[in-house]
KOLLUM-746659 format. One record per residue (C-alpha): residue in one letter; x, y, z; residue number from 1. Coordinates in steps of 0.001 Angstrom, whole numbers, plus 500000, padded with zeros to 6 digits. Example, Ala and Ser with C-alpha at 12.3 -4.5 7.8 and 13.67 -1.06 7.14 Angstrom:
! residues 2
{code:A&xx:512300&yy:495500&zz:507800&pos:1};
{code:S&xx:513670&yy:498940&zz:507140&pos:2};
END
This chain:
! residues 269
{code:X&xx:405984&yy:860485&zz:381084&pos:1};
{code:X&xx:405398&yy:856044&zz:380458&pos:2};
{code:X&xx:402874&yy:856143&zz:382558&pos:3};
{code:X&xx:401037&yy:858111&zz:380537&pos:4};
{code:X&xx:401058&yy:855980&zz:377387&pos:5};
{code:X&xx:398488&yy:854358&zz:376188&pos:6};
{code:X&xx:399918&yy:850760&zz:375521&pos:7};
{code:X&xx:396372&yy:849224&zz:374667&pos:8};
{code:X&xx:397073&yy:850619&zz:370995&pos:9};
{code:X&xx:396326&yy:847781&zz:368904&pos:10};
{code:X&xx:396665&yy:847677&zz:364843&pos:11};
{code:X&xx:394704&yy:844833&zz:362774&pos:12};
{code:X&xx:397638&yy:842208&zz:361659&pos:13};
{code:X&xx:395486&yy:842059&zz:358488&pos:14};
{code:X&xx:395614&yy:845928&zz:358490&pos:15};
{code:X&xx:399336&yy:845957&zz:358806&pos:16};
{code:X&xx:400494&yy:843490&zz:356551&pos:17};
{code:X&xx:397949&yy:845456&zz:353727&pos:18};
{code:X&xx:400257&yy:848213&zz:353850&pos:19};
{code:X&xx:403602&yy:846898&zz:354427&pos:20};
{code:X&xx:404364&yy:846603&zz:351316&pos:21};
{code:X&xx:403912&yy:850510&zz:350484&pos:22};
{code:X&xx:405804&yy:850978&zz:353646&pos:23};
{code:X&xx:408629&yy:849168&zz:352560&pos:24};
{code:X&xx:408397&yy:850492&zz:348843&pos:25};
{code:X&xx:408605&yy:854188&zz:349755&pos:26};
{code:X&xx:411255&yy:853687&zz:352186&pos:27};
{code:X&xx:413825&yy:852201&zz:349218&pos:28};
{code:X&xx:413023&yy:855160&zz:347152&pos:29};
{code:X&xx:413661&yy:857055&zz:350031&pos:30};
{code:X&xx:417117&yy:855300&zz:350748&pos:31};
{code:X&xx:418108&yy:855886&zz:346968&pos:32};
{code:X&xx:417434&yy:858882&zz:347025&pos:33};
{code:X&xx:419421&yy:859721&zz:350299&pos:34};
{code:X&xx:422714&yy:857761&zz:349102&pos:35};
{code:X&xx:422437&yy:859821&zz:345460&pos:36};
{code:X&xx:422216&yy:863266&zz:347752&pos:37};
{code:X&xx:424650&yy:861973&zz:349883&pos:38};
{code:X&xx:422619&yy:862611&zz:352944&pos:39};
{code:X&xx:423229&yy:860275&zz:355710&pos:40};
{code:X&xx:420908&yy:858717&zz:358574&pos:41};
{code:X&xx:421334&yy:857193&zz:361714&pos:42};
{code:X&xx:418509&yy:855279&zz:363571&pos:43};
{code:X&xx:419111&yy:854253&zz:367054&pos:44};
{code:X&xx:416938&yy:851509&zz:368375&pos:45};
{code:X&xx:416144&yy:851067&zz:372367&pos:46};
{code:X&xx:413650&yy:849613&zz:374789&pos:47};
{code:X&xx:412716&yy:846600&zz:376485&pos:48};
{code:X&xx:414199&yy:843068&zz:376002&pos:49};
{code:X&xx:411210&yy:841832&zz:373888&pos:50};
{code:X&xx:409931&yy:844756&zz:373370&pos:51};
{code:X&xx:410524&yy:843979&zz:369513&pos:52};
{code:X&xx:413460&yy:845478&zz:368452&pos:53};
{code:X&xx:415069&yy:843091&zz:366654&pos:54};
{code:X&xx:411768&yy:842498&zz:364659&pos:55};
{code:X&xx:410619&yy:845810&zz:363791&pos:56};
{code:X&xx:414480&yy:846325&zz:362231&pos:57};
{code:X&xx:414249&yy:843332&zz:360452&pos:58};
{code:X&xx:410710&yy:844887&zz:358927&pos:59};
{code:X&xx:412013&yy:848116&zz:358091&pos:60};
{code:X&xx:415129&yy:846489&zz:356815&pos:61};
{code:X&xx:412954&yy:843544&zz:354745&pos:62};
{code:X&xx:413205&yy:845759&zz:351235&pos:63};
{code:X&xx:416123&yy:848041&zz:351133&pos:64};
{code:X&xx:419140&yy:848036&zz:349559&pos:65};
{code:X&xx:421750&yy:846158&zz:351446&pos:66};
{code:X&xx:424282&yy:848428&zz:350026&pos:67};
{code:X&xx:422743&yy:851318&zz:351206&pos:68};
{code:X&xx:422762&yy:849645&zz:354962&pos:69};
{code:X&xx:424444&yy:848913&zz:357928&pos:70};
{code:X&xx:422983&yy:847245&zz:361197&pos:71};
{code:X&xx:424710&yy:847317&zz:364035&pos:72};
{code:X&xx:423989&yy:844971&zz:367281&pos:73};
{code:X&xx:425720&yy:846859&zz:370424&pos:74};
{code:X&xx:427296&yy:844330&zz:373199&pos:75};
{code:X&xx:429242&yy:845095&zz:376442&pos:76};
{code:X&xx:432677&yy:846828&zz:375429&pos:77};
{code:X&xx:435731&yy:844296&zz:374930&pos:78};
{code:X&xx:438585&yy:844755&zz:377207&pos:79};
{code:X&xx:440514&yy:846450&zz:374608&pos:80};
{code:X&xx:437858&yy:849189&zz:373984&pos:81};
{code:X&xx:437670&yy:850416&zz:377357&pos:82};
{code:X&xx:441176&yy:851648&zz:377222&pos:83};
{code:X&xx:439616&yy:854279&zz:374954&pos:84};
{code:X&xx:437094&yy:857018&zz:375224&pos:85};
{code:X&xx:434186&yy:855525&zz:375952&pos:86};
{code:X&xx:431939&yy:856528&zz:372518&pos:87};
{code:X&xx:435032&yy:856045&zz:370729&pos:88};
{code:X&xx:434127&yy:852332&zz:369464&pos:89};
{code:X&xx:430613&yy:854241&zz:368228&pos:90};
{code:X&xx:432441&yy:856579&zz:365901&pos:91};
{code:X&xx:433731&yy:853396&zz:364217&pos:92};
{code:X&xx:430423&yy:852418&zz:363245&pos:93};
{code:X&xx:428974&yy:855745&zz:361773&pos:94};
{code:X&xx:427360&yy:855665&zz:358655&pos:95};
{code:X&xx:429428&yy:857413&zz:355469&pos:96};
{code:X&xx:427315&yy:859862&zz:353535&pos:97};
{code:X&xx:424350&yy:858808&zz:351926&pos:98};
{code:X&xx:424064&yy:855608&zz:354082&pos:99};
{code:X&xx:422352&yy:854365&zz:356959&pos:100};
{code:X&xx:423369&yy:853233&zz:360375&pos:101};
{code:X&xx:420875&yy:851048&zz:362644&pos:102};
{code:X&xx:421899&yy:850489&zz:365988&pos:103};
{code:X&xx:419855&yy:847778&zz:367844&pos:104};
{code:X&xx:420728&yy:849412&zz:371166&pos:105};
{code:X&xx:423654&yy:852082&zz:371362&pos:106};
{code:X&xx:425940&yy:854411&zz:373326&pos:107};
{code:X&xx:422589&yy:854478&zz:375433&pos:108};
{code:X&xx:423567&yy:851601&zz:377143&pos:109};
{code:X&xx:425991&yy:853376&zz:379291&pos:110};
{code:X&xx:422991&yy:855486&zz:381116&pos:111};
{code:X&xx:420899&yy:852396&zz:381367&pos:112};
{code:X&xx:422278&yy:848596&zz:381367&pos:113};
{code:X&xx:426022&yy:850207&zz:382464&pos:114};
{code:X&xx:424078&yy:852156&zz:384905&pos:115};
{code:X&xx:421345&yy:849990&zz:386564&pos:116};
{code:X&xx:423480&yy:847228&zz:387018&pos:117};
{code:X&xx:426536&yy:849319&zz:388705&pos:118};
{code:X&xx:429119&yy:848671&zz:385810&pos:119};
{code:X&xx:429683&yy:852359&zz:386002&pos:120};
{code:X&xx:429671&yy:854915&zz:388548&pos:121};
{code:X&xx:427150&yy:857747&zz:389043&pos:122};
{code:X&xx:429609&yy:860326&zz:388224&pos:123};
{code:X&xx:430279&yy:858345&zz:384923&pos:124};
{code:X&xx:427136&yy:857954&zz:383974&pos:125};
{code:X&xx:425884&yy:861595&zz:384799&pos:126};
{code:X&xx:428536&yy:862858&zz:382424&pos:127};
{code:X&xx:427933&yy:860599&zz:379938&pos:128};
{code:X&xx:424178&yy:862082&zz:379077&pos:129};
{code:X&xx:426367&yy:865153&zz:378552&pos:130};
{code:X&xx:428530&yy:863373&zz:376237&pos:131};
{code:X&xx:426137&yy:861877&zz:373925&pos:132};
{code:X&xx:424063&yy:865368&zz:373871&pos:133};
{code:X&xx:427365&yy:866743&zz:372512&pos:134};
{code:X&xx:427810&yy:863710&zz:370229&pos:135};
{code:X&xx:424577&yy:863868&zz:368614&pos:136};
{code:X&xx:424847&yy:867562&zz:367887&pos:137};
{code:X&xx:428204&yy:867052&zz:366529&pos:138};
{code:X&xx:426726&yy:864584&zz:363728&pos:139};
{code:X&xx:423614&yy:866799&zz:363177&pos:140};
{code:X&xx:425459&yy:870212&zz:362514&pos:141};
{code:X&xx:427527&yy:867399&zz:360136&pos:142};
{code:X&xx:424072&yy:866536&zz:358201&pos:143};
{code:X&xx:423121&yy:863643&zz:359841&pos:144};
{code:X&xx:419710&yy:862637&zz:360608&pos:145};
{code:X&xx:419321&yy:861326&zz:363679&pos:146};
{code:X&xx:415904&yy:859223&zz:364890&pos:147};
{code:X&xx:416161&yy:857566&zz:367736&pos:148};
{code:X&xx:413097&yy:855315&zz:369528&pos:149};
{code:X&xx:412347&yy:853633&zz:372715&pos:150};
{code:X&xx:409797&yy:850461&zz:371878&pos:151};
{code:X&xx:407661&yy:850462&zz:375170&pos:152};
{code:X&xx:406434&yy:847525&zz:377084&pos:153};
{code:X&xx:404534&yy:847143&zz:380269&pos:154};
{code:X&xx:406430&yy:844577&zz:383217&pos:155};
{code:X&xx:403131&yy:842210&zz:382842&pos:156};
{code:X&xx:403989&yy:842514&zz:378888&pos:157};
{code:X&xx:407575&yy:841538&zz:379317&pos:158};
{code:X&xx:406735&yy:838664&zz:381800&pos:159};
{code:X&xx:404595&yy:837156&zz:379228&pos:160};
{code:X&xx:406600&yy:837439&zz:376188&pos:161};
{code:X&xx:409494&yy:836078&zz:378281&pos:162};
{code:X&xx:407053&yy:833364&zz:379190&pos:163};
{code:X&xx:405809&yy:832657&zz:375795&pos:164};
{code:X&xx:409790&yy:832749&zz:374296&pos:165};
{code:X&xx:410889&yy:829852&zz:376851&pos:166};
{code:X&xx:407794&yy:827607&zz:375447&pos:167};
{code:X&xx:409344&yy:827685&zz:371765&pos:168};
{code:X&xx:412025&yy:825463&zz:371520&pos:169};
{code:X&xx:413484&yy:827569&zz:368681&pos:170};
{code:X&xx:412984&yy:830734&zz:370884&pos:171};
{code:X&xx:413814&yy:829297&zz:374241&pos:172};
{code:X&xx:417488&yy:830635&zz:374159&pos:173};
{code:X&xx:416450&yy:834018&zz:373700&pos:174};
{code:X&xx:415752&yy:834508&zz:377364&pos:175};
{code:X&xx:418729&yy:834432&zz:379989&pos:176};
{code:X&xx:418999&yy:834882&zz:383491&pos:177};
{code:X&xx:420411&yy:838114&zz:382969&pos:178};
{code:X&xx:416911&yy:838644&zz:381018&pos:179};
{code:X&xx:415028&yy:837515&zz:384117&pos:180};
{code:X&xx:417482&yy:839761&zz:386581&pos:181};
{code:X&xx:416758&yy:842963&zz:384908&pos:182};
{code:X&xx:412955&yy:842188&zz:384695&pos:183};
{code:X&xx:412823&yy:841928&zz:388468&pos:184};
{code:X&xx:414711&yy:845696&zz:388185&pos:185};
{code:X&xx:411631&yy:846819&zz:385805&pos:186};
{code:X&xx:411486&yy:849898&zz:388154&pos:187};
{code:X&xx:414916&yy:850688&zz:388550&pos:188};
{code:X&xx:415043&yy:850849&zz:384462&pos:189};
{code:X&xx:412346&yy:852575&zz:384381&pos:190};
{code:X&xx:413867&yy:854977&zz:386064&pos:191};
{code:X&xx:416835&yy:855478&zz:384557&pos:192};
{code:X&xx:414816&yy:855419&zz:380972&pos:193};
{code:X&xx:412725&yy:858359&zz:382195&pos:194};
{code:X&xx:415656&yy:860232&zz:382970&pos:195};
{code:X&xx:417321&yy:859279&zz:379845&pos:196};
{code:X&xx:414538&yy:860548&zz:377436&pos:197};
{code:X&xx:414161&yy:863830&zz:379790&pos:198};
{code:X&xx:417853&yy:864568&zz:379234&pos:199};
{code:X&xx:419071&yy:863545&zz:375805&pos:200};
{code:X&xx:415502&yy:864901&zz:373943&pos:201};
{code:X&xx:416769&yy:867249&zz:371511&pos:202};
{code:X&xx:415226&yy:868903&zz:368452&pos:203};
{code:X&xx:418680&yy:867623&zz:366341&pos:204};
{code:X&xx:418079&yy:864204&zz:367769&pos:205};
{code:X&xx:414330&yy:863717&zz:368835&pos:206};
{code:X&xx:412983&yy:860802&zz:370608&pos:207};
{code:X&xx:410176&yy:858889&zz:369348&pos:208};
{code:X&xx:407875&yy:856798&zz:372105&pos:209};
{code:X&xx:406545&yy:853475&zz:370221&pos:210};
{code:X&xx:403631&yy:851752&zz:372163&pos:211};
{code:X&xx:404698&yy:848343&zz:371657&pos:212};
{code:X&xx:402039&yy:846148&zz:373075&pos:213};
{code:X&xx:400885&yy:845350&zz:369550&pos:214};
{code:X&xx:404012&yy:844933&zz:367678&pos:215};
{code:X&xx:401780&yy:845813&zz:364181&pos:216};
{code:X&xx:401144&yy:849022&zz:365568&pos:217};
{code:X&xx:404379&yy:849529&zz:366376&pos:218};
{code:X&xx:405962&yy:848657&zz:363274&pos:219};
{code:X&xx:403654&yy:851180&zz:361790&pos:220};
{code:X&xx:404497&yy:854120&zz:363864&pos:221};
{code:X&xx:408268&yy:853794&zz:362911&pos:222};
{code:X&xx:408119&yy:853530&zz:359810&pos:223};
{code:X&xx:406041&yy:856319&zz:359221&pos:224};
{code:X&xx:408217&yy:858418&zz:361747&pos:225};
{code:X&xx:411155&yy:857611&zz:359332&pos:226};
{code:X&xx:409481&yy:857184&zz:356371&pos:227};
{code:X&xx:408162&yy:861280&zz:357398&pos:228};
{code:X&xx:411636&yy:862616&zz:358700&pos:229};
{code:X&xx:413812&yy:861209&zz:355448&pos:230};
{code:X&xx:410811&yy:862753&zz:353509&pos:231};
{code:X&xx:411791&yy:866098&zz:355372&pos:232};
{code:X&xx:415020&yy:866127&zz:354985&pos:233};
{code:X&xx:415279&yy:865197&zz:351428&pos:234};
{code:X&xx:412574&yy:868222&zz:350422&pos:235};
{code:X&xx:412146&yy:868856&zz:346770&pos:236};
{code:X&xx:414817&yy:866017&zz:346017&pos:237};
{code:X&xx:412657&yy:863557&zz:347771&pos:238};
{code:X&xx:410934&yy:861428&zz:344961&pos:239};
{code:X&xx:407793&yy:860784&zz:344137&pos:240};
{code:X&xx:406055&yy:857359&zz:345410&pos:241};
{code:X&xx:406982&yy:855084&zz:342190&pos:242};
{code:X&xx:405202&yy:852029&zz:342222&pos:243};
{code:X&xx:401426&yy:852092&zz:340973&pos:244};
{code:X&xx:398949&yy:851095&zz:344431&pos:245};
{code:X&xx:397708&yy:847877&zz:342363&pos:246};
{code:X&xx:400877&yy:846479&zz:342347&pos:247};
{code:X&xx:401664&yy:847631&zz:345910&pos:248};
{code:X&xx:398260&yy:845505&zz:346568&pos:249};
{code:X&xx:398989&yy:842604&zz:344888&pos:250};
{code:X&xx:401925&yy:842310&zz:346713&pos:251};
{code:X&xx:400166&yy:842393&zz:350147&pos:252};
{code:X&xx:397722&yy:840014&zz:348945&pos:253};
{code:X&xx:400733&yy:837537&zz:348028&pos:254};
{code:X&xx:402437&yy:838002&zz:351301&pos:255};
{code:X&xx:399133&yy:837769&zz:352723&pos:256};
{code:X&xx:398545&yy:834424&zz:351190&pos:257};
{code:X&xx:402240&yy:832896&zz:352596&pos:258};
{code:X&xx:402212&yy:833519&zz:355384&pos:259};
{code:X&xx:398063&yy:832493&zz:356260&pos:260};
{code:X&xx:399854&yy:829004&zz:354743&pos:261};
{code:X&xx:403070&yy:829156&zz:356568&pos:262};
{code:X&xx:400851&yy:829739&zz:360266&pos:263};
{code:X&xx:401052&yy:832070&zz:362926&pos:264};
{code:X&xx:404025&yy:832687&zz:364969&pos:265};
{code:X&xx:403115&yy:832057&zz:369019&pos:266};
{code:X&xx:403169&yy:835363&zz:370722&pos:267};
{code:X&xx:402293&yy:837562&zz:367638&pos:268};
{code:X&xx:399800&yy:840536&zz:368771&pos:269};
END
């Protein structure tokens, strides 16, 4: 299935940062208009370490309503949650109605970090794709809706942005030696990932493959995958875009003009 991708998919930065701004616009009026229908979402975020997770949330997330919000950032389970079921620390973190949940990595973990690196047994992690199957259908048949999205990344792309991280000395502690361990396992993960999207693809929960060589192209396929689903499930309450394009432009063009001044982060594609 990755194999087939075509990771050269490239978007202008220029392009991209023209039509953030509507991006972001329609996806508050979108978020309104979910919390005053009471309609609640839940966007799970996986994929390579620098892959550009933790940037494309902090995109989508640059305009809404941090009321309307919450982001989670999933580590290993404490000692104390492992004497529970094992999702049981992920029902604590879904969203009420009409809000939002954004997991930077999730209950995934168990079929892929927990699972690669022999923190859990097959016969744990082979039930557990059951599990979250269950789990997932459980919140949909409740309302939610559920996107979730693997940002893609060749091993030669990961090398280099690993590479390019350890150069900036305000980036350099980004990248461990864990980060380094599980690049050398590229194959192993990839692997387990394939199996992972095979298994746990559901039309309640549906996966959505980013090509993330070009983070700008990236950013642009998610947030018109949940920019489109919200519109979806909203229907006729779903509002009509508010702001007037001019203003939409003249925002790009200021953004556009702060950042030319401001420079170019190292790395940026």
């Amino acid at each position: 299935m990755l194999e087939k991708l075509n990771l050269k998919q490239k978007l202008p930065r220029q392009d991209y940062e023209r039509a953030l701004p509507g991006w972001q616009r329609r996806l508050y009026e979108l978020e309104k208009a979910c919390w005053d229908n009471k309609i609640a979402s839940l966007l799970v975020f996986e994929g390579w370490d620098a892959a550009g997770k933790g940037t494309t949330i902090a995109a989508l997330t640059g305009r809404l309503d941090p009321r309307g919000y919450k982001l989670h950032s999933v580590q290993p389970p404490r000692t104390y949650e492992k004497n529970y079921p094992w999702l049981w620390r992920f029902w604590l973190k879904l969203p009420n109605y009409g809000e939002m949940a954004i997991f930077d990595t999730s209950w995934y973990r168990r079929v892929l970090v927990e699972r690669v690196e022999g923190e859990v047994g097959p016969k744990q992690w082979r039930r557990a794709r059951q599990d979250i199957v269950e789990f997932e259908r459980l919140l949909a048949e409740d309302g939610v809706t559920i996107l979730k999205f693997w940002l893609h990344i060749s091993k030669r792309e990961q090398k280099q942005r690993f590479r390019e991280l350890e150069q900036d000395p305000l980036e350099c502690w980004r990248v461990t030696k864990e980060d380094w361990a599980r690049q050398r396992k590229y194959k192993k993960y990839l692997l387990a990932v394939e199996e992972m999207l095979e298994q746990t693809e559901s039309e309640f929960a549906p996966w959505t493959i980013v090509e993330a060589t070009s983070r700008w192209f990236a950013r642009r396929k998610v947030f018109e995958t949940v920019i489109a689903a919200l519109e979806t499930r909203l229907g006729q309450a779903a509002p009509a875009p508010g702001e007037a394009p001019e203003a939409v432009q003249r925002d790009a063009e200021l953004r556009q003009a702060v950042k030319a001044a401001g420079g170019r982060r190292a790395g940026d594609r």
